[in-house]
N, C-alpha and C positions, 0 to 999 in steps of 0.2 A: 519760421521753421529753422534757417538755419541759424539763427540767433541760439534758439532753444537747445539746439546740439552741443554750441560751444561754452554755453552756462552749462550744461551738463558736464562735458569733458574738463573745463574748468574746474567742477566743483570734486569733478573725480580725482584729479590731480592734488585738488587741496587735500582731500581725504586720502587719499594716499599717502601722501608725506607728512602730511598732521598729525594722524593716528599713530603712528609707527614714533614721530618726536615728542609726544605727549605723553606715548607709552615709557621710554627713554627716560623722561626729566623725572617719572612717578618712581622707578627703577632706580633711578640716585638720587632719590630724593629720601626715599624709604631705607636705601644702603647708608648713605648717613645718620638718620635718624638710628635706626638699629645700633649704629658704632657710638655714636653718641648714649645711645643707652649701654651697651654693654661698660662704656667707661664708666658709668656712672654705678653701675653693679658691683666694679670691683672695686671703685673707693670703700664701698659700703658692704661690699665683702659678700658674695654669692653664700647660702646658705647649703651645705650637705644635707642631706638626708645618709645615705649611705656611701661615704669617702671611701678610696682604697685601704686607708689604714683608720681605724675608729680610734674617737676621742676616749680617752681611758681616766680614771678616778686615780689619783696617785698612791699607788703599792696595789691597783687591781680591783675584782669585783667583791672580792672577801675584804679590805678595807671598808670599802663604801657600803657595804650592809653593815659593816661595823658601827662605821659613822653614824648611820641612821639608828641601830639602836638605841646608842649612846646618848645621841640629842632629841630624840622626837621623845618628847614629853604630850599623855592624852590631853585634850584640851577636859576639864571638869565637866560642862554644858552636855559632852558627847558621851560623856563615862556615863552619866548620874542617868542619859536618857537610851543607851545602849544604843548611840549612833557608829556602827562600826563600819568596816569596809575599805575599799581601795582607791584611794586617788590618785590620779596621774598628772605628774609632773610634767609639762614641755619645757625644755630651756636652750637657750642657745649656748654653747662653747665658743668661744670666742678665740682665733688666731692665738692670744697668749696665754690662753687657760681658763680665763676669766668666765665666769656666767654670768650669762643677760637673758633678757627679755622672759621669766618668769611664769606662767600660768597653771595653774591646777586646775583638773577637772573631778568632777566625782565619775566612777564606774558607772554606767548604766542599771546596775539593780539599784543603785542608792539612789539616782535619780527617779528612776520608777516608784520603790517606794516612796521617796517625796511626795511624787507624784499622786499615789493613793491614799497618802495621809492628809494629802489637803482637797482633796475631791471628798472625803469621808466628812473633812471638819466644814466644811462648806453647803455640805448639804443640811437641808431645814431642819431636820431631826436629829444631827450630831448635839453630843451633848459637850458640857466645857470641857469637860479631860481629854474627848478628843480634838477638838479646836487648842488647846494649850498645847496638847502632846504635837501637833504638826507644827506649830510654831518651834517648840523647843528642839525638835528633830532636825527642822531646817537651822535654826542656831545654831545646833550640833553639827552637822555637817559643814556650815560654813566656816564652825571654826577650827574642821579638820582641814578644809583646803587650808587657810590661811596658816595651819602648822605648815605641814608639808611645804606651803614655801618657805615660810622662817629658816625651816632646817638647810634645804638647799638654798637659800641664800649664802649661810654658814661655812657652807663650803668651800676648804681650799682649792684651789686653780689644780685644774687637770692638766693630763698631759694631751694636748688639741690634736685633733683627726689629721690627717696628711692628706695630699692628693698632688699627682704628680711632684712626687719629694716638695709639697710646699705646705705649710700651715694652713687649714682651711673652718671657716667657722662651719658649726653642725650643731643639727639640730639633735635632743634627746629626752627619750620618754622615760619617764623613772618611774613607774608603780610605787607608792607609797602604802603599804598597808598597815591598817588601825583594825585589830582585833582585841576584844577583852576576853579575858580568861576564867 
């Protein structure tokens, strides 16, 4: 019995001081880790979404619609099959103006109808014009995204977002619209 008490008060004592130092070393162990990541964030440069001061097109937003007139050429594939519509650019700004990291997406109607032009050509009873026309539509489209980047590829270095008076890279969505007339 009294054996039982002091493996008891024993084992309370380890758990006392155990818990509380186990808790401790998890606590800087995690504070390092965290500092360790954030260094490693700003080598490679935290990404904005909305900086105090936005990244800007040089001479403004009436140049850069400029630009885009000027260089987006219809892809043929999209003219000839009346693939029209909006795509969105993401890209990143980069600390010196630069753009990186690239991606277009189609708008959501142009997806949807994709979407119903290949569920139509798919089913047992579509006939070839409609099985070709979802092919050629998806062509058409793929080779609006791939303008849309082209052009902004093309583009000259912006003037980069700021935050806390320092350069910061940012992220931005550029609508591309493809309409025929």
């Amino acid at each position: 019995m009294k054996n039982s008490r002091r493996t008891h008060r024993t084992g309370m004592l380890k758990y006392i001081f155990f818990v509380p130092a186990a808790a401790l070393m998890l606590l800087l162990c995690n504070v390092n880790a965290m500092a360790r990541g954030l260094a490693d964030d700003d080598k490679k440069g935290q990404i904005y979404e909305d900086p105090e001061v936005k990244a800007e097109y040089p001479g403004g937003e009436q140049e850069l619609y400029k630009f885009l007139m000027m260089n987006v050429k219809y892809p043929v594939v999209a003219r000839e099959n009346a693939v029209q519509g909006r795509i969105i650019v993401a890209f990143v700004i980069e600390k010196d103006g630069t753009i990186t990291d690239i991606k277009a997406m189609p708008e959501k109607k142009m997806e949807k109808a994709l979407q119903e032009f290949v569920v139509t050509a798919n089913k047992s009873d579509a006939t070839p014009e409609q099985k070709a026309y979802a092919e050629t539509y998806a062509e058409g489209m793929k080779q609006l995204k791939e303008e849309a980047v082209r052009v902004v590829s093309k583009m000259p270095k912006w003037k980069p977002g700021r935050h806390n008076d320092e350069p910061v890279r940012v992220r931005f969505m550029l609508p591309v619209m493809f309409r025929l007339q």
